[in-house]
C-alpha atoms as a printed R data frame, in Angstrom:
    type eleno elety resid chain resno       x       y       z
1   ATOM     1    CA   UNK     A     1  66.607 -61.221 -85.036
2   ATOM     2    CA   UNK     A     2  65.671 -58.021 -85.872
3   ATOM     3    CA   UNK     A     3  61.961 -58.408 -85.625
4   ATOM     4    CA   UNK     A     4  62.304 -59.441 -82.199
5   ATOM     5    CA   UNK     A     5  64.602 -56.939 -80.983
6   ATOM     6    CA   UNK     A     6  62.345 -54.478 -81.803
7   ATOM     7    CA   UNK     A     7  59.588 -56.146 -80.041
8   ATOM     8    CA   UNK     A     8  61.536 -56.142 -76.965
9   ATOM     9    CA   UNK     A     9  62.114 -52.848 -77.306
10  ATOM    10    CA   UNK     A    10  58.648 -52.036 -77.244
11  ATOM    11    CA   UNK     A    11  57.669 -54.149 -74.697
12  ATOM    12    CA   UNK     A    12  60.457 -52.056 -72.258
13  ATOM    13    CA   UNK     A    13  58.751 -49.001 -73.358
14  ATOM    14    CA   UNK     A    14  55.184 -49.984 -72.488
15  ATOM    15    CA   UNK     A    15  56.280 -51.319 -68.895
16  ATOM    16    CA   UNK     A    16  58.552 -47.824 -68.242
17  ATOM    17    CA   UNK     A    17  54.686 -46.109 -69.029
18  ATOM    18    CA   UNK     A    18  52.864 -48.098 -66.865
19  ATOM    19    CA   UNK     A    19  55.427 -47.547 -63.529
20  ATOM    20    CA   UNK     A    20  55.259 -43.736 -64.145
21  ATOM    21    CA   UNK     A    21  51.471 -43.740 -64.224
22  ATOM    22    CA   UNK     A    22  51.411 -46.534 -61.050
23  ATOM    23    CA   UNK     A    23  53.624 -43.986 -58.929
24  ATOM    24    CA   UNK     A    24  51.803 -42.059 -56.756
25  ATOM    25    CA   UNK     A    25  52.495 -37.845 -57.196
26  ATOM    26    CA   UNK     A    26  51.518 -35.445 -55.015
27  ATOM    27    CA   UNK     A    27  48.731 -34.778 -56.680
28  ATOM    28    CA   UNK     A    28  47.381 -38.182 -56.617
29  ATOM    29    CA   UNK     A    29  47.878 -38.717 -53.136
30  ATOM    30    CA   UNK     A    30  44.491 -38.819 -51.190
31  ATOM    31    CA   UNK     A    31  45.517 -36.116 -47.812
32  ATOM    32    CA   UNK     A    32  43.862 -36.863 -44.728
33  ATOM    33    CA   UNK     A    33  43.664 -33.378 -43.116
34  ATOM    34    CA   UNK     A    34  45.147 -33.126 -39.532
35  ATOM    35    CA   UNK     A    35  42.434 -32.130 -37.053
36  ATOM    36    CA   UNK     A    36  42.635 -28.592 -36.546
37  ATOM    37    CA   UNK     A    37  42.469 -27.170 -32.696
38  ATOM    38    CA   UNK     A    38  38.999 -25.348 -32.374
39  ATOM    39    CA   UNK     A    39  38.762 -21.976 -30.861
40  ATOM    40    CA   UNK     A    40  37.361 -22.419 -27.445
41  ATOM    41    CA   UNK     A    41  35.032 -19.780 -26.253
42  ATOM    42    CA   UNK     A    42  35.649 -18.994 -22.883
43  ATOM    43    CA   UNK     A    43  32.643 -18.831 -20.649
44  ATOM    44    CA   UNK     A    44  30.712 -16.204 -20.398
45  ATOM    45    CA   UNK     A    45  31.146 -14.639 -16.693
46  ATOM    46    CA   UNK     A    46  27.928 -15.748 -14.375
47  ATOM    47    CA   UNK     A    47  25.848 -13.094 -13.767
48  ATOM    48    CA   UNK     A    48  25.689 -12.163 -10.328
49  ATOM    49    CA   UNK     A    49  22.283 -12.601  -8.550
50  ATOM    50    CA   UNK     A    50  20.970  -9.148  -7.946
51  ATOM    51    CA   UNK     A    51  21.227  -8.286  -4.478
52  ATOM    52    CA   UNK     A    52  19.415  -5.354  -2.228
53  ATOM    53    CA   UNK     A    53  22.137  -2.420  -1.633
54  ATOM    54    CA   UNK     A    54  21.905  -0.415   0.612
55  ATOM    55    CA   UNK     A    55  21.516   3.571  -0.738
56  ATOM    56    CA   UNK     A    56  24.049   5.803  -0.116
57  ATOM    57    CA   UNK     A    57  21.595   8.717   1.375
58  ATOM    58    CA   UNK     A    58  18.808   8.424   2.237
59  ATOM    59    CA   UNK     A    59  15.870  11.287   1.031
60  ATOM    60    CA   UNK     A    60  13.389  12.844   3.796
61  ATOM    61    CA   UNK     A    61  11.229  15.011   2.326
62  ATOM    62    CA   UNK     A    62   8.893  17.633   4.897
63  ATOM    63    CA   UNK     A    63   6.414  19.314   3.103
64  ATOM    64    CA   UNK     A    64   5.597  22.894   4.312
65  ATOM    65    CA   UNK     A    65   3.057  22.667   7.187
66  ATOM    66    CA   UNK     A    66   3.896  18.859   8.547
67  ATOM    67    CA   UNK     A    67   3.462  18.859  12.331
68  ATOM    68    CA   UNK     A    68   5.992  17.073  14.067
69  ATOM    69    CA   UNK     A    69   4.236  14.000  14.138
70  ATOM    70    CA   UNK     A    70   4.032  13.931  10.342
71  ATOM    71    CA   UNK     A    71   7.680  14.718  10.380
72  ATOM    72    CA   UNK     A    72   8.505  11.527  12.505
73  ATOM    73    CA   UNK     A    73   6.137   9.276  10.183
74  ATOM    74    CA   UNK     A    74   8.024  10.547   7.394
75  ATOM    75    CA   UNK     A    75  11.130   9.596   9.051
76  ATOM    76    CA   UNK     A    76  10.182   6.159   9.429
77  ATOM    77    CA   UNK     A    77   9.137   5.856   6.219
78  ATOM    78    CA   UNK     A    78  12.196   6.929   4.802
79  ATOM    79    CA   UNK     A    79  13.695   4.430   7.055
80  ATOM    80    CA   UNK     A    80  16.069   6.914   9.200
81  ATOM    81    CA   UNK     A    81  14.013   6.252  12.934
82  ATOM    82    CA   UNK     A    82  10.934   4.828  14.313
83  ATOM    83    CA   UNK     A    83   8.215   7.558  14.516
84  ATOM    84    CA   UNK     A    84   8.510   6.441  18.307
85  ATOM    85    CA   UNK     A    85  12.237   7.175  18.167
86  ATOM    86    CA   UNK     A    86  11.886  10.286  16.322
87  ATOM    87    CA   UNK     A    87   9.104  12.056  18.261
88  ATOM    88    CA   UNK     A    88  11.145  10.605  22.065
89  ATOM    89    CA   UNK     A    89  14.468  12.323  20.694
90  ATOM    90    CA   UNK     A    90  12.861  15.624  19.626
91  ATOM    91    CA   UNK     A    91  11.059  15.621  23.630
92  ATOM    92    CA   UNK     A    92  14.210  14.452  24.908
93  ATOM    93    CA   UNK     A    93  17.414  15.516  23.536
94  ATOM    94    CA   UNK     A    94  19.408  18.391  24.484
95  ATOM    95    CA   UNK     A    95  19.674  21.233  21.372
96  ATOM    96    CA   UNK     A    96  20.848  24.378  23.214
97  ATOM    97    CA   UNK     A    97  23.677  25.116  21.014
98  ATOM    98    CA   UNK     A    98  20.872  26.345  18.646
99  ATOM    99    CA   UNK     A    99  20.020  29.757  19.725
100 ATOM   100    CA   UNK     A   100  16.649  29.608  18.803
101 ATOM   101    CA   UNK     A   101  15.938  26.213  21.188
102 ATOM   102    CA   UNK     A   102  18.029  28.318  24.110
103 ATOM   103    CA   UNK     A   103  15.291  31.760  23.961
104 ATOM   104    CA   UNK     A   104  12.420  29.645  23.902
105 ATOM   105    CA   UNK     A   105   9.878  29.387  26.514
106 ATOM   106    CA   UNK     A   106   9.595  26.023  28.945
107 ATOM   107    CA   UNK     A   107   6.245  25.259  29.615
108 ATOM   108    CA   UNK     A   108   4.497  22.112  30.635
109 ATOM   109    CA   UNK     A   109   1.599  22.964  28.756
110 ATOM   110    CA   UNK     A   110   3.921  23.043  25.520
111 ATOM   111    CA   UNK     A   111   2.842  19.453  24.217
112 ATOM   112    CA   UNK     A   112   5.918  18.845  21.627
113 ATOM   113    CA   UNK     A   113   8.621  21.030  22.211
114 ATOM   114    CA   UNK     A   114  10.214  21.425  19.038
115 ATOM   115    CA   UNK     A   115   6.818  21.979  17.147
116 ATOM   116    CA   UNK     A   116   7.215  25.287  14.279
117 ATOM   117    CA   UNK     A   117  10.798  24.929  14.773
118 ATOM   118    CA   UNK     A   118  11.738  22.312  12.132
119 ATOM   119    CA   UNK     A   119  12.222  23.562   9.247
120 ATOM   120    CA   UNK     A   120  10.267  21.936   6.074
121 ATOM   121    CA   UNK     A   121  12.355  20.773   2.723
122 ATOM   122    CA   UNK     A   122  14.498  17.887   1.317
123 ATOM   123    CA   UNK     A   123  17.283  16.641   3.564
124 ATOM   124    CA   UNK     A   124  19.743  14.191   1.750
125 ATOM   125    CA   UNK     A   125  20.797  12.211   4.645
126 ATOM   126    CA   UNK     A   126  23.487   8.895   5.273
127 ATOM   127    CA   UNK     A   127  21.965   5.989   6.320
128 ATOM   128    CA   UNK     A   128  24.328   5.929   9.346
129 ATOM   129    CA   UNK     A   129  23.011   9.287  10.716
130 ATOM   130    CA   UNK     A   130  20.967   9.087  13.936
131 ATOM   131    CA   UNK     A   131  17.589  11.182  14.445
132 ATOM   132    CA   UNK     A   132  18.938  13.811  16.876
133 ATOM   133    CA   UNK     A   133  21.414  14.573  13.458
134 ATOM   134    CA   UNK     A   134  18.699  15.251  11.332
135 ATOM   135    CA   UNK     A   135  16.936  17.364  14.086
136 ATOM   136    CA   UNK     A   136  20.095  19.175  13.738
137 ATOM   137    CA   UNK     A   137  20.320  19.909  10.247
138 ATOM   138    CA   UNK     A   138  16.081  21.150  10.574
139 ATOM   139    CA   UNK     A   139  17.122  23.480  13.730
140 ATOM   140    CA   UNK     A   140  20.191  24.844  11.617
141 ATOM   141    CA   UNK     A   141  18.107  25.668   8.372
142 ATOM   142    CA   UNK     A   142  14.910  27.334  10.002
143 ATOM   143    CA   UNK     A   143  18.403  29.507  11.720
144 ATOM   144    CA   UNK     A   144  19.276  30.334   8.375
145 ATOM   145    CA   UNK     A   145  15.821  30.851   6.985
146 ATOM   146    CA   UNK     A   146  15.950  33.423   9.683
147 ATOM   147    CA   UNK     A   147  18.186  35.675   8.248
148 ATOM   148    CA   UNK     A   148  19.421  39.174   8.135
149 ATOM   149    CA   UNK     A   149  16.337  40.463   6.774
150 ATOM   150    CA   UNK     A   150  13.670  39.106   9.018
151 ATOM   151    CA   UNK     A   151  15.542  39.266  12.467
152 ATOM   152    CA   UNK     A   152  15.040  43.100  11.940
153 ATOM   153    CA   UNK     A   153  11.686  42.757  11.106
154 ATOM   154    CA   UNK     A   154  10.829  40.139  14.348
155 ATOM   155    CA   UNK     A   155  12.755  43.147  16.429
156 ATOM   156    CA   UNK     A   156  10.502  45.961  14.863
157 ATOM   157    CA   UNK     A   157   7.518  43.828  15.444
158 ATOM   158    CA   UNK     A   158   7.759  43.878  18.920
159 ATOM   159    CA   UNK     A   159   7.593  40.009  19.049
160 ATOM   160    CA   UNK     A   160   9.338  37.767  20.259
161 ATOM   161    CA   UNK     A   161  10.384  35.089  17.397
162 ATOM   162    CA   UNK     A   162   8.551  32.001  19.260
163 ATOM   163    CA   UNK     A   163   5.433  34.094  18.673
164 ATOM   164    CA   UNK     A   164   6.092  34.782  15.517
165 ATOM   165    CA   UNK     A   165   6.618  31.164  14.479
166 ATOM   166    CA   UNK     A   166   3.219  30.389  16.619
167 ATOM   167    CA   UNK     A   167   1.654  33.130  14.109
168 ATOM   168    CA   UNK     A   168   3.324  31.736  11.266
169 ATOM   169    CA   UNK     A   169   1.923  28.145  12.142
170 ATOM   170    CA   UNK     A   170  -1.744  29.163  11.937
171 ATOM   171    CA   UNK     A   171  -1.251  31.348   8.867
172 ATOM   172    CA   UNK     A   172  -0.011  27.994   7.078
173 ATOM   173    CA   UNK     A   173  -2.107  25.875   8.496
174 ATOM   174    CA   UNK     A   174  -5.441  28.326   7.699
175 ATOM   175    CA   UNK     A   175  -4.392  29.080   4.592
176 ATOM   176    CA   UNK     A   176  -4.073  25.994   3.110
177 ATOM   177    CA   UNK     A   177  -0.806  26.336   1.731
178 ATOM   178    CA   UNK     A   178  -1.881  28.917  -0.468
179 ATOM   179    CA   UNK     A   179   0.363  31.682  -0.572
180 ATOM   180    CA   UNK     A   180  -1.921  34.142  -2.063
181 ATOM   181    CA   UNK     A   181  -3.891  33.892   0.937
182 ATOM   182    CA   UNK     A   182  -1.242  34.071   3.470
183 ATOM   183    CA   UNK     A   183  -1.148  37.700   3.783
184 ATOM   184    CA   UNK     A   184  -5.008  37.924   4.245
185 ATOM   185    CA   UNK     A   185  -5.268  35.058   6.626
186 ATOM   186    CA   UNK     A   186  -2.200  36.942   8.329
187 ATOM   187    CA   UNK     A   187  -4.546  40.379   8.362
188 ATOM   188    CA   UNK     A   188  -7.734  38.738   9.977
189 ATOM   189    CA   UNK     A   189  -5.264  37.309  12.767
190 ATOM   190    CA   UNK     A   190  -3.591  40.980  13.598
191 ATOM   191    CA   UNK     A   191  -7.293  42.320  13.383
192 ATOM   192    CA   UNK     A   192  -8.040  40.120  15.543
193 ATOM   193    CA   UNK     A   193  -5.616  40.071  18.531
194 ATOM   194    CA   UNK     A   194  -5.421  43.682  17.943
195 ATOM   195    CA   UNK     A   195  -9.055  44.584  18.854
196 ATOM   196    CA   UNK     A   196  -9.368  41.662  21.986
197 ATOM   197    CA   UNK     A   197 -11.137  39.559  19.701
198 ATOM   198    CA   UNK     A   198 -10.627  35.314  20.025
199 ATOM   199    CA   UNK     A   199  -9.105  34.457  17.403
200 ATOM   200    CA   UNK     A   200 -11.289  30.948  16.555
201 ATOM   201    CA   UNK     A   201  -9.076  29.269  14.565
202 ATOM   202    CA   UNK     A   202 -10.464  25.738  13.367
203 ATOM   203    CA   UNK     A   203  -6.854  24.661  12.636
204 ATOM   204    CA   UNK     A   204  -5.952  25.447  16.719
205 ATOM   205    CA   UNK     A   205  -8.554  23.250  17.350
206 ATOM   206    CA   UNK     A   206  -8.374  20.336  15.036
207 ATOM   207    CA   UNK     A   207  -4.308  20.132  15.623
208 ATOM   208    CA   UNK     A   208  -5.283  18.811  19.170
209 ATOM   209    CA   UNK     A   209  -7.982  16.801  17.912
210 ATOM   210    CA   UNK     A   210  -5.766  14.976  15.014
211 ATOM   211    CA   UNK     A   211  -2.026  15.218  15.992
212 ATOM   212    CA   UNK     A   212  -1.912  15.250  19.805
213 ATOM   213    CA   UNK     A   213  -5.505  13.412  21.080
214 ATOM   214    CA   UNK     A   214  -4.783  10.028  19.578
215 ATOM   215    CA   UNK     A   215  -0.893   9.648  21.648
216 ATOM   216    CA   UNK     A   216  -2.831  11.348  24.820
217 ATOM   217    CA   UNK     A   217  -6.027  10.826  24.712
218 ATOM   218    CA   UNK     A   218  -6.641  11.163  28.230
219 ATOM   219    CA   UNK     A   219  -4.897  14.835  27.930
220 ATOM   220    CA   UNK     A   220  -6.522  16.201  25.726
221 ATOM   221    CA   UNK     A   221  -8.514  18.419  26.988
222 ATOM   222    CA   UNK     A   222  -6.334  19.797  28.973
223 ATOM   223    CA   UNK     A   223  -4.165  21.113  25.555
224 ATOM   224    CA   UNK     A   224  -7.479  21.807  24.571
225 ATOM   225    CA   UNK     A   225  -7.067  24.504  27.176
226 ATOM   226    CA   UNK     A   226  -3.432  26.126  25.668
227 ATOM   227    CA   UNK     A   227  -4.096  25.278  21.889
228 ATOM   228    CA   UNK     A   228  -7.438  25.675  20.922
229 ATOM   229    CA   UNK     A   229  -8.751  29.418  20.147
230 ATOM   230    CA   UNK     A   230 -11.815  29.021  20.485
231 ATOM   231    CA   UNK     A   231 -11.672  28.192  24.520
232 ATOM   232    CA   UNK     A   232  -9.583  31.661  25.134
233 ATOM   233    CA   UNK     A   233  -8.132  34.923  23.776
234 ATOM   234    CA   UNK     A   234  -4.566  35.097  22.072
235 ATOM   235    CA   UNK     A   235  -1.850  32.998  21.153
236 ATOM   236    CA   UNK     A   236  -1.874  29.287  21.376
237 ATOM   237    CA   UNK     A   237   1.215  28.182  23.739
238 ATOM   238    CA   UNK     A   238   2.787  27.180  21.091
239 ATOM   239    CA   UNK     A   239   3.297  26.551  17.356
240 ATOM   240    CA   UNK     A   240   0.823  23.958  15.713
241 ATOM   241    CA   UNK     A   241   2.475  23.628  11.975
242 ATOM   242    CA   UNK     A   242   6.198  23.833  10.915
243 ATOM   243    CA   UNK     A   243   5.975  26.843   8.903
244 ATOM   244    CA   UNK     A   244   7.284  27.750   5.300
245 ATOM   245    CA   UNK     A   245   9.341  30.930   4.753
246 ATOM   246    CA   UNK     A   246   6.528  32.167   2.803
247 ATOM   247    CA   UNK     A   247   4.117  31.726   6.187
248 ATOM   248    CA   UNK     A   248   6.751  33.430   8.073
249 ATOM   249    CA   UNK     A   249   6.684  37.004   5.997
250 ATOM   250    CA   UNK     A   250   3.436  37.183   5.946
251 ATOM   251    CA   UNK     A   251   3.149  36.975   9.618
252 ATOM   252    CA   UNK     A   252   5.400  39.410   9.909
253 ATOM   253    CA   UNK     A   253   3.868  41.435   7.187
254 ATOM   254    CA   UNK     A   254  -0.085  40.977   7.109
255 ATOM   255    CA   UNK     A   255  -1.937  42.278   3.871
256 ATOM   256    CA   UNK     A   256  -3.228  46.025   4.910
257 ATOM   257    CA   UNK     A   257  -6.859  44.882   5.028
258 ATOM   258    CA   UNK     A   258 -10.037  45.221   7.242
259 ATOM   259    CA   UNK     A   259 -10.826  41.636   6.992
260 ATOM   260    CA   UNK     A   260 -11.977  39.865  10.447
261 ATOM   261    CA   UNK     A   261 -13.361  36.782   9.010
262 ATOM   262    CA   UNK     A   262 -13.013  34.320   5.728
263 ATOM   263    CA   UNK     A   263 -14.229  30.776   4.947
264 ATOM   264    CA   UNK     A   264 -12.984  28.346   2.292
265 ATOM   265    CA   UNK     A   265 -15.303  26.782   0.293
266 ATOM   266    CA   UNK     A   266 -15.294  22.781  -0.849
267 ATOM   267    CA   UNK     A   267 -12.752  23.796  -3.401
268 ATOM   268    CA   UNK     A   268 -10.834  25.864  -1.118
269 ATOM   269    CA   UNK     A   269 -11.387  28.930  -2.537
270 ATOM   270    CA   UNK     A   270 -11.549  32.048   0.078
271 ATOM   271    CA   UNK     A   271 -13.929  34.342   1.045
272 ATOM   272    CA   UNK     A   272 -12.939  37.136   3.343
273 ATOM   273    CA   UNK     A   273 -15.254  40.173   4.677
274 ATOM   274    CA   UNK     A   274 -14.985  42.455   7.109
275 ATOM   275    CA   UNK     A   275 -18.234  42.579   9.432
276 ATOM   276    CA   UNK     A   276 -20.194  39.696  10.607
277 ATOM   277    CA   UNK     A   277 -23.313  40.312   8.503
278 ATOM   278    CA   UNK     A   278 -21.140  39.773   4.773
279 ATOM   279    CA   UNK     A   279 -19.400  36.592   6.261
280 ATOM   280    CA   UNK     A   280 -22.645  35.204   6.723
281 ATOM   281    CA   UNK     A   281 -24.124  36.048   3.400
282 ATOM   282    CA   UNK     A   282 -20.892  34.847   2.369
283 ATOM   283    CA   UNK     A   283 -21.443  31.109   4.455
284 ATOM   284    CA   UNK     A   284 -24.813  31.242   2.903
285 ATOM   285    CA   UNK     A   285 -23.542  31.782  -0.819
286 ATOM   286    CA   UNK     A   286 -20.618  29.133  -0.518
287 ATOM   287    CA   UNK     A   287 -21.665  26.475   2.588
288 ATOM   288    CA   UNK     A   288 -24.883  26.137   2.362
């Protein structure tokens, strides 16, 4: 009786062991891991399509020299007017207020009106401007460039200031734009129209040829006649270059010399000499 109790006990032990190892623990159990919510990126912004603005100014740049017809191509390349629209305002439009435009001389044989009174530089201009605002803002800044100091001067001269701007046109457009030779080119011009001599300017003559032949051609020669210095003594009728500041003092004040003639050679170096006989030798040393 005893024998078997104690085999019953055992056999109670051994099934206890076997229900505590059959129970699952939490370390037993197999976890199936809960989907986890992924980030999601948000889209990138589309980039816009690049599209054409339109500038806030718009840049016209005159060099020093341009005629007016340079001026108005440079307009329309800047896109502010049609050269067409440019030059027709500039022949057309009313600019009085500027005292300047009010003192100068009418004449028919004037071919642009405004020509050596539009004054060369950078104008930063809004795209909604029109071309008789720009003309404007020229006419107001060759007022200023005329200042204090050279009003005096044009008094003294005993000029009046449209022939000092027609002087001031041929010194810039004979000298090349070189300022060194301003005041020389400015000399043989006094000597000139001092002593009754013609003043034979090739610039007189081409700025017909280039800038006002090809919109008249049947005109030409007839501002032939009132431009070109080599068909008359004096002045042209009018200006035939927008002149620099620089162009304009040395008209005023020509270099104290007893030049009558120059030439620039093919590198535009100049030669100036007083009598006839060393100009030649000087054509023969550097044209020929």
């Amino acid at each position: 009786m005893r024998s078997l109790l104690i085999v019953l006990l055992l056999i109670a032990l051994l099934l206890s062991a076997c229900a505590e190892t059959a129970t699952p623990t939490p370390e037993n159990l197999t976890t199936q891991e809960t989907p986890q919510p992924q980030p999601t990126t948000a889209p990138s912004p589309n980039r816009e399509t690049s599209q054409p603005t339109t500038p806030t100014t718009l840049t016209l740049t005159i060099p020093e020299g341009y005629t007016l017809v340079q001026i108005a191509a440079a307009a329309q390349e800047a896109g502010i007017a049609t050269s067409d629209e440019f030059i027709e305002v500039s022949q057309t439009g009313n600019f009085n207020e500027f005292p300047l435009i009010a003192a100068m001389p009418r004449s028919p044989e004037r071919f642009f009106a405004l020509e050596g009174y539009l004054s060369p530089g950078v104008y930063e201009i809004s795209p909604e401007k029109t071309p008789e605002a720009i003309i404007r803002r020229m006419l107001a800044a060759t007022e200023a460039a005329l200042d204090a100091n050279l009003r005096p001067k044009i008094a003294d001269s005993g000029r009046t200031i449209d022939d000092v701007l027609i002087l001031a046109s041929i010194v810039q457009a004979e000298s090349l734009g070189n300022d060194d030779a301003k005041p020389l080119v400015s000399a043989v011009i006094h000597n000139r129209l001092r002593t009754g001599m013609m003043l034979q300017m090739c610039k007189t003559s081409w700025y017909v040829r280039d800038y006002i032949a090809p919109l008249y051609e049947g005109e030409a020669q007839r501002f032939h006649a009132r431009y070109n210095t080599y068909m008359f003594r004096g002045l042209p009728v009018g200006p035939i270059r927008n002149p620099g500041p620089s162009a304009i003092r040395a008209a005023l004040a020509p270099a104290q010399a007893d030049y009558f003639f120059y030439i620039w050679d093919e590198d535009d170096n100049f030669h100036f000499a007083a009598t006839w006989e060393d100009h030649q030798a000087n054509v023969q040393k550097y044209l020929r």
